[in-house]
NUDRENGU-477804 format. One record per residue (C-alpha): residue number from 1; x, y, z. Coordinates in pm, 1 decimal, decimal comma. Layout:
REM residues N
pos=NUM	east=X	north=Y	up=Z
...
***
This chain:
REM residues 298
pos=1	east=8749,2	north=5977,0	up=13250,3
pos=2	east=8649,6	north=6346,4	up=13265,9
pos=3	east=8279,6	north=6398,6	up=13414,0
pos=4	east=8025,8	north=6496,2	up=13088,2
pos=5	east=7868,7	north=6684,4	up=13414,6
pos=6	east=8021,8	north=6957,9	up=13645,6
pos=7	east=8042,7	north=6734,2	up=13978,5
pos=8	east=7787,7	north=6930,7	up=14237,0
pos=9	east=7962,9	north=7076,3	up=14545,0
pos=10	east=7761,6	north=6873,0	up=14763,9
pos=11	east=7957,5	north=6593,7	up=14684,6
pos=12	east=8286,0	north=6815,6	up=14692,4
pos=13	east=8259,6	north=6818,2	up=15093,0
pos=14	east=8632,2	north=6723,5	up=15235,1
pos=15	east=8555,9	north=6347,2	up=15365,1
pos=16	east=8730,7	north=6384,5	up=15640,3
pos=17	east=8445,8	north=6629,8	up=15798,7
pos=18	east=8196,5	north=6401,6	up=15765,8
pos=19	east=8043,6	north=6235,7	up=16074,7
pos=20	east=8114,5	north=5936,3	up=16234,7
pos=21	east=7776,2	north=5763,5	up=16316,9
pos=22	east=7719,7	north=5391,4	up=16323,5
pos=23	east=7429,0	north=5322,5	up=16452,7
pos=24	east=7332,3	north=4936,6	up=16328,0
pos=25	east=7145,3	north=4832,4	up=16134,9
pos=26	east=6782,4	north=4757,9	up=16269,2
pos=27	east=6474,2	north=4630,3	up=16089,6
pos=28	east=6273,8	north=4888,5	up=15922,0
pos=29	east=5933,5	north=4858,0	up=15776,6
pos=30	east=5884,7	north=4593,4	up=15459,0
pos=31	east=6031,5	north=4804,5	up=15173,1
pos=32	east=5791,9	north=4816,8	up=14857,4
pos=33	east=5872,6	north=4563,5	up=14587,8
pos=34	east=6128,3	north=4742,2	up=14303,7
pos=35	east=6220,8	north=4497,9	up=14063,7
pos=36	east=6579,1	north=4554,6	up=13902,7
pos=37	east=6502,3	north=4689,2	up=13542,0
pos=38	east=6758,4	north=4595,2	up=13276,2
pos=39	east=6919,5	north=4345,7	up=13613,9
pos=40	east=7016,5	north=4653,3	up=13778,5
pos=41	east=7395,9	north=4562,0	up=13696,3
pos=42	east=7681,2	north=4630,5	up=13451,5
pos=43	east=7850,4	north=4317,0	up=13301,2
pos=44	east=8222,8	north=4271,8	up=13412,9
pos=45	east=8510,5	north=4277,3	up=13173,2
pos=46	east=8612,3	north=3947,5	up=13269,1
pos=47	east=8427,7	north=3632,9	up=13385,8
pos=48	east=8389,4	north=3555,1	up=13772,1
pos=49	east=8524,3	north=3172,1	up=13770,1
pos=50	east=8436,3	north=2974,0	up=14091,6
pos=51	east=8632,4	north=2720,2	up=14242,5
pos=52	east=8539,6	north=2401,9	up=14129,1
pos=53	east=8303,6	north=2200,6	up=14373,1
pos=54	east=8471,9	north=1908,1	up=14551,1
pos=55	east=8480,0	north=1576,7	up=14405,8
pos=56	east=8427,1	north=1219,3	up=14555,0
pos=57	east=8762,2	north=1041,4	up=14367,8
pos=58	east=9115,3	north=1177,6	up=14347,3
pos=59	east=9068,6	north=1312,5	up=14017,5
pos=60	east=9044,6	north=1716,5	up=13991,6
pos=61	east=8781,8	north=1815,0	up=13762,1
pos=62	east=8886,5	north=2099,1	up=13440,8
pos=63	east=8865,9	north=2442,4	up=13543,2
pos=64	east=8612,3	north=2602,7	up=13419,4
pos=65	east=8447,2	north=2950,3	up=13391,6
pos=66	east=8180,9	north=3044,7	up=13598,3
pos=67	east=7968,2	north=3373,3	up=13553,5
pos=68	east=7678,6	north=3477,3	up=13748,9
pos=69	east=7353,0	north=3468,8	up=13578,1
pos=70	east=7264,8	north=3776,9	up=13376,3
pos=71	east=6925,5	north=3883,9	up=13247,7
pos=72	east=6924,3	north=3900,5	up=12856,3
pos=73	east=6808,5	north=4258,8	up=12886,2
pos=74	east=7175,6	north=4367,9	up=13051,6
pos=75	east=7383,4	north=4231,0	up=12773,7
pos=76	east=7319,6	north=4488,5	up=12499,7
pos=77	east=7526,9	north=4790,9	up=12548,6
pos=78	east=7668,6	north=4774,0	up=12857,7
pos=79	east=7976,4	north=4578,2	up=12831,3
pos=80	east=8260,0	north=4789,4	up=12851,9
pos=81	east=8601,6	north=4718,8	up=12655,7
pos=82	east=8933,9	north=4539,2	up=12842,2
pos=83	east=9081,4	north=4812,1	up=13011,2
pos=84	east=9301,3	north=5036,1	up=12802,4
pos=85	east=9673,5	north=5093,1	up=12930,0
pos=86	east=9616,2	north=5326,9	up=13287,7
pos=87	east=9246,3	north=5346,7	up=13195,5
pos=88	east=9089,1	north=5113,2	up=13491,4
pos=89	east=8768,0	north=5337,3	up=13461,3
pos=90	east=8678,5	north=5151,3	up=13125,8
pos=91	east=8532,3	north=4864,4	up=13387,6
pos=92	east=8208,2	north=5038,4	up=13349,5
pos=93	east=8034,2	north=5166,1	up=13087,8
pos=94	east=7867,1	north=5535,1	up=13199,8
pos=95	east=7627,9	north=5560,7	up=12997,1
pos=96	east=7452,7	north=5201,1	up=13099,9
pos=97	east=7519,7	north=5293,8	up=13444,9
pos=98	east=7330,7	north=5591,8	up=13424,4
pos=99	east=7001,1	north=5403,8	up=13223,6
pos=100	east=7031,4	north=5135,8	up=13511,5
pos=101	east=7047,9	north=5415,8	up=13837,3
pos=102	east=6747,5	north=5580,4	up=13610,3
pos=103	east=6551,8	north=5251,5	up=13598,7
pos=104	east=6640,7	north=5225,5	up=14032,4
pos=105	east=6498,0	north=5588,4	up=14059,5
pos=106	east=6235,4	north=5547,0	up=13851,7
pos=107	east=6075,6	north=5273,9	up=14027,3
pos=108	east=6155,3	north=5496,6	up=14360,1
pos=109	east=5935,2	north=5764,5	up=14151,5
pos=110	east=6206,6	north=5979,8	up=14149,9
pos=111	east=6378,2	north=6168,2	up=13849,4
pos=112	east=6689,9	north=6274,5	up=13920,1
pos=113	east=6984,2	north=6291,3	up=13681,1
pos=114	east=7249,6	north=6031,8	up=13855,0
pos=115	east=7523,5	north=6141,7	up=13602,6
pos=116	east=7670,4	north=6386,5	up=13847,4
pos=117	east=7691,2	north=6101,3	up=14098,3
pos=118	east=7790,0	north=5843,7	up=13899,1
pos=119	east=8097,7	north=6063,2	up=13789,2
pos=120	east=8209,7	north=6155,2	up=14143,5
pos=121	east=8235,4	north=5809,1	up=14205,6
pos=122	east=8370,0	north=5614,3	up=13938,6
pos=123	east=8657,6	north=5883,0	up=13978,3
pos=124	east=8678,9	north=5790,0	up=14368,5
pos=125	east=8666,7	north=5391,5	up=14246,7
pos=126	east=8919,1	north=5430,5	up=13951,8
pos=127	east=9213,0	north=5569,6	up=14166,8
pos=128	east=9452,0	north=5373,5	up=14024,9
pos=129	east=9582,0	north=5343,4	up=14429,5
pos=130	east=9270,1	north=5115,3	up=14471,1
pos=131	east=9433,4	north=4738,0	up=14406,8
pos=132	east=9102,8	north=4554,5	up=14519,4
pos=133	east=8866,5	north=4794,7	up=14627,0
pos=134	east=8748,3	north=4975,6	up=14312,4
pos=135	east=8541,7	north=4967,4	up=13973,8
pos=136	east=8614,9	north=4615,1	up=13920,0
pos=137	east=8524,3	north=4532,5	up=14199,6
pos=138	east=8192,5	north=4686,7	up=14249,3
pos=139	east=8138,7	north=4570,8	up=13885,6
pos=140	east=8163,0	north=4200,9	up=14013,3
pos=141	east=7942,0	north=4247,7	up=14318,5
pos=142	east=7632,5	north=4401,8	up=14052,4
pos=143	east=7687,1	north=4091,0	up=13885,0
pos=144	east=7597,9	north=3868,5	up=14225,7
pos=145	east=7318,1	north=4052,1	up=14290,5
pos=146	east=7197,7	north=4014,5	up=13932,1
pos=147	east=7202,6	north=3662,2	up=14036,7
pos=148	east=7078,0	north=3682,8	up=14377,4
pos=149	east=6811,5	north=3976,5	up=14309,6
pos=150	east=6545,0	north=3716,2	up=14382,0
pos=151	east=6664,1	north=3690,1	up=14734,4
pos=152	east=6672,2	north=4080,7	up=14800,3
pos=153	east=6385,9	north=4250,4	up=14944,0
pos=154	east=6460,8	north=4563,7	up=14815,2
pos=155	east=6756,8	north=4507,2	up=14536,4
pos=156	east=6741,8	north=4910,4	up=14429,7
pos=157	east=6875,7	north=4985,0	up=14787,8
pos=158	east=7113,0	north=4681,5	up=14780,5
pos=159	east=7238,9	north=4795,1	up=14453,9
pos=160	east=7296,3	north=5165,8	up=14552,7
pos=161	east=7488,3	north=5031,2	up=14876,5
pos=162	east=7727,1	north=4824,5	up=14645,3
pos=163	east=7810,9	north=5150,9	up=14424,2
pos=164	east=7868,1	north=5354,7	up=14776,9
pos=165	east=7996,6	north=5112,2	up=14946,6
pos=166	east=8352,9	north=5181,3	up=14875,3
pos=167	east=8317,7	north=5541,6	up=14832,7
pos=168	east=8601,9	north=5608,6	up=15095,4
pos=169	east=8846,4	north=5422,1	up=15139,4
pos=170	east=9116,7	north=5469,8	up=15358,9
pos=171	east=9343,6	north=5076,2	up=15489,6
pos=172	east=9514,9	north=5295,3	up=15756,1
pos=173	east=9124,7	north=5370,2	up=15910,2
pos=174	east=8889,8	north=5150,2	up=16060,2
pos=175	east=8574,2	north=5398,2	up=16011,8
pos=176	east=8580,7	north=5364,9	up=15617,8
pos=177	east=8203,3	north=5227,1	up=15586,6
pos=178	east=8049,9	north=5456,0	up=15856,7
pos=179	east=8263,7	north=5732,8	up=15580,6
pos=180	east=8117,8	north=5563,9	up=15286,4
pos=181	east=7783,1	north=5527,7	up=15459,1
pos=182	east=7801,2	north=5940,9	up=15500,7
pos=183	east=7940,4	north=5963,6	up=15141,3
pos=184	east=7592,9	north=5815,1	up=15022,9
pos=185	east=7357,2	north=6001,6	up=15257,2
pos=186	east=7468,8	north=6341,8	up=15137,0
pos=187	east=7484,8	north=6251,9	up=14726,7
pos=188	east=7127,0	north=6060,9	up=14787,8
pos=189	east=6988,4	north=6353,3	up=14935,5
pos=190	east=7127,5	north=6584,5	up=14696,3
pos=191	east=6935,0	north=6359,7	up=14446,6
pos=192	east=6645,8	north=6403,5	up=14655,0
pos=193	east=6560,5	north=6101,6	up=14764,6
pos=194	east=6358,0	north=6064,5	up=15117,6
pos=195	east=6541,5	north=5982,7	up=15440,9
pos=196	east=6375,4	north=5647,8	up=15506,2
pos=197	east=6528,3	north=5550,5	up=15170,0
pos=198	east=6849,7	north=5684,9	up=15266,8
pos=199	east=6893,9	north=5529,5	up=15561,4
pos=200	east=6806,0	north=5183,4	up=15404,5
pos=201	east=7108,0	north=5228,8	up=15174,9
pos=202	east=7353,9	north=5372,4	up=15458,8
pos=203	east=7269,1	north=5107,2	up=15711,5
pos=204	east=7294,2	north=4854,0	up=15466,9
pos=205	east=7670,7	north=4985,8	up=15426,3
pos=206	east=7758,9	north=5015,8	up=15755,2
pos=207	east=7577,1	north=4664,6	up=15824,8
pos=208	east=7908,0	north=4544,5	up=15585,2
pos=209	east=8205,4	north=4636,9	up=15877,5
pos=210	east=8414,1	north=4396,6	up=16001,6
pos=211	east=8200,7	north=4290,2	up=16303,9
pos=212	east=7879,4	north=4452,5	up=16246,7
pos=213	east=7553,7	north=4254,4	up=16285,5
pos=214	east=7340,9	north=4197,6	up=15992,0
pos=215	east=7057,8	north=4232,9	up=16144,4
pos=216	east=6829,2	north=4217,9	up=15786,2
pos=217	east=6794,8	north=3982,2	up=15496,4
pos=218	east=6911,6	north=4224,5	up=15271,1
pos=219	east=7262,3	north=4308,4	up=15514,0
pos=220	east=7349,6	north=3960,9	up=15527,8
pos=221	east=7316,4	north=3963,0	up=15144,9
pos=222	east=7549,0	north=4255,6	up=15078,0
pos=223	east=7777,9	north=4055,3	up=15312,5
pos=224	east=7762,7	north=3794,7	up=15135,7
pos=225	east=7805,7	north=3927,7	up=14797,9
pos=226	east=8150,6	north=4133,5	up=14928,6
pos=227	east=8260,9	north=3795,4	up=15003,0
pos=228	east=8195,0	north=3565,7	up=14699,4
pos=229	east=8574,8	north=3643,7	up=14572,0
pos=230	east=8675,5	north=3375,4	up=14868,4
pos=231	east=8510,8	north=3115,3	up=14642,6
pos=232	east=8687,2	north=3201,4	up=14296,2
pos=233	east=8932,5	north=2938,9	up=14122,8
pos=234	east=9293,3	north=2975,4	up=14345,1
pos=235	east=9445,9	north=3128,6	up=14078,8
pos=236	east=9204,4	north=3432,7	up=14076,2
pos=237	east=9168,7	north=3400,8	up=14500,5
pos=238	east=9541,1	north=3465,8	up=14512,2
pos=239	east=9548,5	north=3760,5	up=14271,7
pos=240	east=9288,0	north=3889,1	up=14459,6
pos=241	east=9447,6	north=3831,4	up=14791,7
pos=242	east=9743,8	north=4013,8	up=14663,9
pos=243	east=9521,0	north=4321,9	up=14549,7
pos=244	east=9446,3	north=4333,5	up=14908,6
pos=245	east=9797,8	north=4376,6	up=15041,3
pos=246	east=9915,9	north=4612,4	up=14793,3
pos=247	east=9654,3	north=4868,7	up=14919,4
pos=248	east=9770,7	north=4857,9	up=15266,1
pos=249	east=10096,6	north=5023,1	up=15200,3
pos=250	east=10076,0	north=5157,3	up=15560,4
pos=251	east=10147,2	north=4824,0	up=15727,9
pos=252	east=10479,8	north=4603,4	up=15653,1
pos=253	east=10487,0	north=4230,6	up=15496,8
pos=254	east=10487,2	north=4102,4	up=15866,6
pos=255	east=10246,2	north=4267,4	up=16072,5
pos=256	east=9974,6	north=4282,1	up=15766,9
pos=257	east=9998,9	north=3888,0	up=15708,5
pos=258	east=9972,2	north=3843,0	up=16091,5
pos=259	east=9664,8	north=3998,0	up=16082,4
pos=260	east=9502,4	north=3875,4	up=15797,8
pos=261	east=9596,3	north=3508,1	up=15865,5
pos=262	east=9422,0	north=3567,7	up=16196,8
pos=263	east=9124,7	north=3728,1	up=16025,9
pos=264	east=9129,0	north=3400,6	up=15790,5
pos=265	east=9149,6	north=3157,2	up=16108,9
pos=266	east=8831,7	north=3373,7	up=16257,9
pos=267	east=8615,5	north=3340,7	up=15926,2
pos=268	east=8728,1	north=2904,3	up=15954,9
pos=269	east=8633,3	north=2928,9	up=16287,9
pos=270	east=8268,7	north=2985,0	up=16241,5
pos=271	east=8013,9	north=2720,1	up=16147,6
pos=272	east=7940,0	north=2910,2	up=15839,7
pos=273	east=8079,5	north=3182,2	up=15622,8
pos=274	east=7825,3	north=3297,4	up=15424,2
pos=275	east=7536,4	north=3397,3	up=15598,0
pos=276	east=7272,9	north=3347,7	up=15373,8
pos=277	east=7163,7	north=3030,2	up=15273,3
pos=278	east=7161,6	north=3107,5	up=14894,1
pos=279	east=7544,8	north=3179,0	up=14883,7
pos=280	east=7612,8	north=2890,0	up=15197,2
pos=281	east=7486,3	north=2664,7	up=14951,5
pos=282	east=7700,0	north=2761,8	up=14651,6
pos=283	east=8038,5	north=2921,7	up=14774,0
pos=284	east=8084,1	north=2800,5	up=15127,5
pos=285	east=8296,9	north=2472,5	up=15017,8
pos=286	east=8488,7	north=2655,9	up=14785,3
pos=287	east=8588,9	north=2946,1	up=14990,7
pos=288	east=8660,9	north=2715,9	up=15301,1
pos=289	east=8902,2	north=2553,3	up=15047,1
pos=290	east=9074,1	north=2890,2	up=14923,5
pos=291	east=9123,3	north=3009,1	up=15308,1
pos=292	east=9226,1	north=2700,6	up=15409,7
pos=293	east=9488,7	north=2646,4	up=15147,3
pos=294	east=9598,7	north=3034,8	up=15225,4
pos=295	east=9663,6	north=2957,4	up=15553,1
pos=296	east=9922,1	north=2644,3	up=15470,2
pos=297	east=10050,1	north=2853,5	up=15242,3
pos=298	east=10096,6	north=3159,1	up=15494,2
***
């Protein structure tokens, strides 16, 4: 999709200058309440189906289609069509992205045009390299937190960390959200928002490394949310799984399943996988099932 709006050269800075810092997240003041006009979310072009939960007998119940909730206010106009043939940037619909990031800077009292923004990084997210990590993606996890919004304390910030989070995105580095983290402080400040707002949103992508501590509410959210694909129907667990490998094109079959089956056995490991209680209580059983499975089947 070609930008309606030249692309600023702040946010035409090589990423590979940017600076590494990734300082964790700590507890900041109680951000001021910003409700999420419209949801502050896109629909998907496809439902989100969870995993059945488990049943008492031996009989499986039908598989069924799950989708998030969605305010009636998000479905008119912002439904994008099925992807046209090498067109994966049809997953979003620009111009109810840009009303939605208006809404999220509006009740920041700022006015900023996000088009310029918005274009630099639906271009970064619809590289058709990105298997996993990329519009559709980031369209599923706006659809979470249009469900969850209730349990953010500040769902503008967790929504602009879900559209950043994946800004860079490099499998052979291990640095890609302190990257992405950087990607969003310099296009938030060229939208001029204030630093204590900008370093909510950064540390809330940084918070989502492998290993970082979540150290807020709203962290262990955003966790939470890039996880919710480990509770999908197996069918759409596996494809999903599979999206995963093909982006690490640096590693071969046998040393990138070694790994991953090791990073499954960790997340099993731990008395709980979600890590707040609104998705423990609907996706932990599920996802436990989908890992576990993957591992007899790895």
């Amino acid at each position: 999709m070609a930008a309606a709006h030249p692309i600023p050269s702040f946010l035409q800075l090589p990423i590979e200058g940017l600076a590494d810092e990734e300082a964790e997240s700590e507890e900041q003041a109680r951000p001021r309440s910003a409700g999420l006009a419209r949801g502050g979310s896109l629909r998907l072009t496809h439902p989100v189906r969870l995993a059945p939960e488990p049943v008492a007998d031996d009989r499986q119940p039908a598989a069924r289609a799950v989708e998030p909730a969605m305010p009636a206010a998000t479905l008119a106009g912002s439904v994008a069509s099925a992807h046209p043939a090498g067109n994966p940037q049809a997953a979003i619909d620009r111009e109810a992205a840009i009303a939605v990031w208006r809404d999220w800077l509006q009740s920041w009292e700022m006015e900023s045009d996000p088009a310029p923004a918005i274009d630099v990084l639906v271009e970064r997210l619809g590289d058709t390299r990105r298997h996993f990590h990329n519009l559709d993606r980031v369209a599923a996890e706006l659809r979470w937190l249009d469900t969850w919004h209730g349990s953010a304390r500040d769902p503008v910030a967790v929504g602009l960390a879900i559209w950043f989070r994946y800004a860079v995105r490099d499998p052979a580095r291990c640095d890609n959200e302190a990257r992405s983290g950087e990607f969003a402080r310099i296009a938030l400040a060229g939208l001029g928002m204030d630093t204590q707002r900008i370093r909510r949103v950064r540390e809330l992508i940084v918070a989502t490394r492998e290993g970082a501590v979540a150290g807020t509410s709203d962290a262990r959210l955003l966790v939470d949310i890039g996880r919710a694909y480990l509770a999908e129907l197996p069918g759409d667990f596996d494809a999903h799984e599979e999206n995963l490998r093909a982006e690490s094109v640096h590693l071969v079959d046998a040393i990138y399943w070694r790994r991953r089956i090791a990073a499954i056995r960790a997340m099993l490991i731990k008395p709980r996988i979600y890590l707040s209680d609104v998705a423990r209580a609907r996706l932990e059983a599920a996802a436990r099932g989908n890992l576990s499975r993957r591992l007899e089947t790895r």
